[in-house]
C-alpha positions in Angstrom: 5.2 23.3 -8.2 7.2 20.2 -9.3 5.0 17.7 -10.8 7.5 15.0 -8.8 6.2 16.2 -5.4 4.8 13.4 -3.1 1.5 13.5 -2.2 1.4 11.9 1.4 -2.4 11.6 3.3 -1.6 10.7 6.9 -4.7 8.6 7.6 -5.9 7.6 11.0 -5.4 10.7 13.4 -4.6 8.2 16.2 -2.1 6.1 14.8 1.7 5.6 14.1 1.9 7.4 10.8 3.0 10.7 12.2 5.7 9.4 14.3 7.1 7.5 11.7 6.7 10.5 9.4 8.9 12.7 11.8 11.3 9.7 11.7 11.7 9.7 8.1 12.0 13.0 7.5 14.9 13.4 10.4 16.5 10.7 9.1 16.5 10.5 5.0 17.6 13.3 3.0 14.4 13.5 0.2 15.0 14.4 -2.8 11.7 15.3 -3.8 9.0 17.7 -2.2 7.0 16.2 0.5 3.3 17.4 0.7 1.6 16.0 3.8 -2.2 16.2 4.0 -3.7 16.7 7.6 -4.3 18.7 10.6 -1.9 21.3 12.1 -3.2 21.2 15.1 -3.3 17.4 15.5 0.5 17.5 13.8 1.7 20.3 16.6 0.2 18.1 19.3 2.2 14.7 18.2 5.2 16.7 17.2 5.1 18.3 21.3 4.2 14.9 22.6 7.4 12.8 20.4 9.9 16.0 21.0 10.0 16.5 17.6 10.7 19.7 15.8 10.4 21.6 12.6 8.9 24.6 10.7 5.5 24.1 9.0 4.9 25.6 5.9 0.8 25.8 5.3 -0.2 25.4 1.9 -3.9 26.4 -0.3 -4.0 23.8 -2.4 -6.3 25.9 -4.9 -2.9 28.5 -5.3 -0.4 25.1 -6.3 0.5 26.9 -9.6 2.0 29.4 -7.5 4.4 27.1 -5.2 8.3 26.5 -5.1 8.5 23.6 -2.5 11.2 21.9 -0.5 11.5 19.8 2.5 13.2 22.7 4.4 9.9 22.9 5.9 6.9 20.4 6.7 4.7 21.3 3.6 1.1 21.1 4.7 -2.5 21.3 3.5 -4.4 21.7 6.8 -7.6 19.6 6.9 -9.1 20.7 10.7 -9.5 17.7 12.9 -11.0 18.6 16.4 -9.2 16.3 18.9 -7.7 17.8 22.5 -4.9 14.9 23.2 -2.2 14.1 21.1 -3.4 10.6 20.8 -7.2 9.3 21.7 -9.0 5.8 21.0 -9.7 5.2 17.7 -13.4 5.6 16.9 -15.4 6.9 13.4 -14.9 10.6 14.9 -12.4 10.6 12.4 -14.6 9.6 9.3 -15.0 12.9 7.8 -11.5 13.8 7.9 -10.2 11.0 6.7 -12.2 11.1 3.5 -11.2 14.8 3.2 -7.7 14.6 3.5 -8.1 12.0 1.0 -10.6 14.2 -1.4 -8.3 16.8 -1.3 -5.4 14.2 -2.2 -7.5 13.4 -5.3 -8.3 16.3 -6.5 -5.1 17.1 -6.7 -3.7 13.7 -8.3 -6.0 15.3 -10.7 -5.9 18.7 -11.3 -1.9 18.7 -10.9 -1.3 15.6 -12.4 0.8 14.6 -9.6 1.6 11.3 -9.7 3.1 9.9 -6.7 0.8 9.5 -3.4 1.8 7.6 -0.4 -1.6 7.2 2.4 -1.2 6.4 5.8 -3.3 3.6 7.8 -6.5 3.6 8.8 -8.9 1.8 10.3 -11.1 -0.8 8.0 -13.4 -1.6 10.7 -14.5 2.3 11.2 -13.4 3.8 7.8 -14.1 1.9 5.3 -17.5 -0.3 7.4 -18.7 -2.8 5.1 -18.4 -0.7 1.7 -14.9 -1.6 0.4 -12.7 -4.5 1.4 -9.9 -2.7 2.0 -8.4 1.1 0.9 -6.8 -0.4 -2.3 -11.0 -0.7 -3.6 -11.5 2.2 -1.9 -8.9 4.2 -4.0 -9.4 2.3 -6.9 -13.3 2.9 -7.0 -12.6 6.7 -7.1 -11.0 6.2 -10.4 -13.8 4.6 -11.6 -11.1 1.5 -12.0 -11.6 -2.3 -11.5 -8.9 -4.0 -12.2 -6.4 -3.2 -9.9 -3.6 -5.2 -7.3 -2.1 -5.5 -4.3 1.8 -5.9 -4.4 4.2 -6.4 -1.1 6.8 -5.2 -3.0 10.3 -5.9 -1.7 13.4 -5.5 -4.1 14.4 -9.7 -3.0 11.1 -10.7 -3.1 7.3 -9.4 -3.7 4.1 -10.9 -3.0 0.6 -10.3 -4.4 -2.6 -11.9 -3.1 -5.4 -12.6 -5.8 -8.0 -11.8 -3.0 -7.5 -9.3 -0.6 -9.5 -8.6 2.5 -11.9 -11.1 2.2 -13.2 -13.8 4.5 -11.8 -17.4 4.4 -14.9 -18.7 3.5 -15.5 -16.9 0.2 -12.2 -16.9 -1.4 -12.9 -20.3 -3.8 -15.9 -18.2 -5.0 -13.6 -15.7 -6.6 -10.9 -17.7 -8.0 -11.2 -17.1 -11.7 -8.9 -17.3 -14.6 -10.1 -14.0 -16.2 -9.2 -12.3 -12.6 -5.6 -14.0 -12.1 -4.7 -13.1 -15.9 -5.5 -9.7 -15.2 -3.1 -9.6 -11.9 -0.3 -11.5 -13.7 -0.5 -8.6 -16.4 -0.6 -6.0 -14.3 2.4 -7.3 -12.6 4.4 -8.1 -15.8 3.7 -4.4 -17.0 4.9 -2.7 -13.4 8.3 -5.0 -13.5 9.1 -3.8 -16.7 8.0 0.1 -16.8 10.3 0.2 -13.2 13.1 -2.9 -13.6 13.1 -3.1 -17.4 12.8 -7.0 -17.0 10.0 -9.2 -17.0 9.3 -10.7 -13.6 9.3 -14.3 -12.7 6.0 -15.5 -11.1 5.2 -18.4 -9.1 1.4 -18.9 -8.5 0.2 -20.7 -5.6 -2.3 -23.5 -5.4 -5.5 -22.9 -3.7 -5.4 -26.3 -1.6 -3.1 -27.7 1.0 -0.4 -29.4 -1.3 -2.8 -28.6 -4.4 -4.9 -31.2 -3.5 -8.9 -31.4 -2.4 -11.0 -33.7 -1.0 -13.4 -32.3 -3.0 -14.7 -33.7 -6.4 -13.9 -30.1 -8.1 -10.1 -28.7 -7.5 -9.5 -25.5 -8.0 -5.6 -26.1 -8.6 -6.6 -28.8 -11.0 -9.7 -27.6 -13.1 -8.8 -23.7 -13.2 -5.1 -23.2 -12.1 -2.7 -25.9 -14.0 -4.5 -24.8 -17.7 -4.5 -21.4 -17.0 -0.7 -21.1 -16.3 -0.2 -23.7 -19.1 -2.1 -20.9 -21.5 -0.1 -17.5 -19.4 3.2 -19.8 -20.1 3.0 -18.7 -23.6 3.3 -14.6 -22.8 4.5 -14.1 -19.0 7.5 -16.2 -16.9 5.0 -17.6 -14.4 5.2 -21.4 -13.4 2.4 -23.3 -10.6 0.3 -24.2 -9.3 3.0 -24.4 -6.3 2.7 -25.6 -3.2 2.1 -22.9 -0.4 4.0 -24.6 2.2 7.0 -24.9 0.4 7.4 -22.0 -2.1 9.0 -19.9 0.6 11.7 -22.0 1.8 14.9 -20.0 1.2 16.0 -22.4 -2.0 12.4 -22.4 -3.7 11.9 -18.2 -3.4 15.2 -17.5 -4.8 14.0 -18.2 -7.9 11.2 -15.7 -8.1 10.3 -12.2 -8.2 6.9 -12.2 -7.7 4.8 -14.8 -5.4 1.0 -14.6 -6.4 -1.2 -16.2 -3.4 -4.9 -16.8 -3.9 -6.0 -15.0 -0.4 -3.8 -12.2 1.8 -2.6 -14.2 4.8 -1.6 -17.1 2.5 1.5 -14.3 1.1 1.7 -11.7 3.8 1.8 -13.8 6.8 5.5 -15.2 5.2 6.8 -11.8 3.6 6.4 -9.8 6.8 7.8 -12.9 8.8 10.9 -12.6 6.3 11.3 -8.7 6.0 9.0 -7.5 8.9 9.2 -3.2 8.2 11.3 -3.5 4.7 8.2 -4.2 2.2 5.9 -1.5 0.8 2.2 -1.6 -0.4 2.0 -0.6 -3.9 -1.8 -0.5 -6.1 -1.3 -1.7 -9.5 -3.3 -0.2 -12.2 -4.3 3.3 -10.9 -2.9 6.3 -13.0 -0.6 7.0 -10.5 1.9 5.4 -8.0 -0.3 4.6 -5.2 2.4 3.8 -2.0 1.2 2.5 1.8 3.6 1.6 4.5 2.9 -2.2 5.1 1.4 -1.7 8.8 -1.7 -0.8 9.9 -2.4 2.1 12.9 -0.8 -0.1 15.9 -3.2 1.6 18.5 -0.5 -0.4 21.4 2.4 1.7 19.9 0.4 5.3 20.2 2.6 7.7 21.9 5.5 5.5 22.8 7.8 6.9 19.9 9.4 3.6 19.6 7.7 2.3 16.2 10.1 1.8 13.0 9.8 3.7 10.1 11.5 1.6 7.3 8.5 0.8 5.6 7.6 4.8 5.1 11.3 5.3 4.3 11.0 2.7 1.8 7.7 4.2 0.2 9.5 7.8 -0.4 12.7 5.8 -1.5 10.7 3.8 -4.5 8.9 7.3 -5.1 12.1 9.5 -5.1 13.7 7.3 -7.9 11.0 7.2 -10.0 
């Protein structure tokens, strides 16, 4: 088995991913073995209800060693899923799978040493309850790692948010130098293992306009030393403004936007590129891909949702 096969966990049973899956497939020629992770009876039932059609190949992911794969077929490790519909309401029914499919997907990261792994959404709420703030800790906690990050990577523009999936009210709390460092390195090292250049960075102030009405600022006290002190090893400038960094003659000259808090760098890089971004965990072993969506429950079953962000994921993992 090649050791460049992609390692793709669908996720949710009831969202988009398998639609967009079938889309991708149909309409990219992959370079690369495709290994999908989920249930044949759940990917029969989709492929029936979206009139979509191909061979599946079922694999034992304890007999790898023993593979010669290609994408002539749907390579699958079935993971049984009990569910009569093609698509049903989302609910934590789908728990246990979920965390097999992703087990399995692990194990084999490990065992293999396969190294590229796309995951499908799923849904925070009933997955992941109040344990992890989103699958990026969730991923990263089962490889014992700590410091990881979130990057919106788009080859124009990428975005990275300091804090992920965490309430408003809480982000100040975990605004640190010793945390933004670590994100600005991790950065600086993935823009020059895959680009061969080093990235510039523009971090964004905490404040409206950098400014507080409060006696301590966070852009003043712990932001404008720190990026005077990163200066000195990384191409990073800030604190910047987060009303203005995006406008079309202030982004061009970045790589990389770092946000303190998700909305504050998502809500602008999906208003500028919508479906053409991928979600890509910095510091894991491995490359760790998501398309930039989450399940879209409204969409189920309509086989009208776009797949660029999945074709984009296999793209970045093909090439590298």
């Amino acid at each position: 088995m090649s050791s460049n096969s992609i390692l793709i966990v669908s996720g949710e049973p009831n969202s988009i991913f398998l639609e967009i899956f079938f889309k991708a497939i149909k309409l990219k020629k992959i370079k690369n073995p495709l290994i999908l992770i989920s249930s044949e009876k759940l990917l029969k039932l989709q492929m029936k209800k979206l009139k979509f059609k191909k061979e599946i190949r079922l694999l034992d992911p304890k007999k790898f060693k023993n593979y010669t794969l290609d994408n002539k077929k749907i390579n699958l490790i079935n993971v049984k899923y009990d569910q009569k519909k093609p698509f049903e309401k989302i609910t934590k029914k789908s728990n246990k799978f979920i965390a097999e499919c992703f087990k399995i997907a692990f194990q084999l990261i490990k065992n293999e040493k396969i190294y590229k792994f796309i995951n499908g959404p799923i849904s925070k709420k009933n997955f992941l309850g109040n344990k992890f703030l989103g699958i990026t800790e969730y991923i990263s906690k089962n490889f014992l790692l700590k410091e990881t990050c979130m990057l919106i990577y788009n080859k124009n523009l990428s975005v990275c948010p300091v804090t992920t999936h965490l309430p408003l009210k809480h982000v100040s709390k975990k605004i640190s130098k010793k945390t933004i460092s670590k994100k600005v390195n991790l950065i600086n090292n993935f823009y020059l293992k895959f680009f061969k250049f080093r990235p510039k960075i523009a971090l964004l102030g905490l404040n409206p306009h950098c400014e507080s009405v409060d006696k301590f600022n966070e852009d003043e006290k712990i932001l404008k030393p720190l990026v005077k002190n990163l200066k000195k090893k990384y191409k990073i400038s800030g604190p910047h403004s987060a009303d203005t960094i995006f406008i079309k003659n202030n982004r061009k000259n970045f790589n990389v936007i770092l946000g303190m808090y998700h909305d504050q760098v998502l809500t602008p890089i999906k208003t500028l590129y919508e479906y053409d971004a991928i979600n890509i965990t910095l510091g894991l072993p491995f490359i760790r891909i998501s398309p930039d969506h989450g399940p879209n429950e409204k969409m189920l079953g309509k086989n009208s949702s776009n797949p660029l962000s999945l074709i984009q994921s296999i793209n970045f993992l093909d090439k590298n």
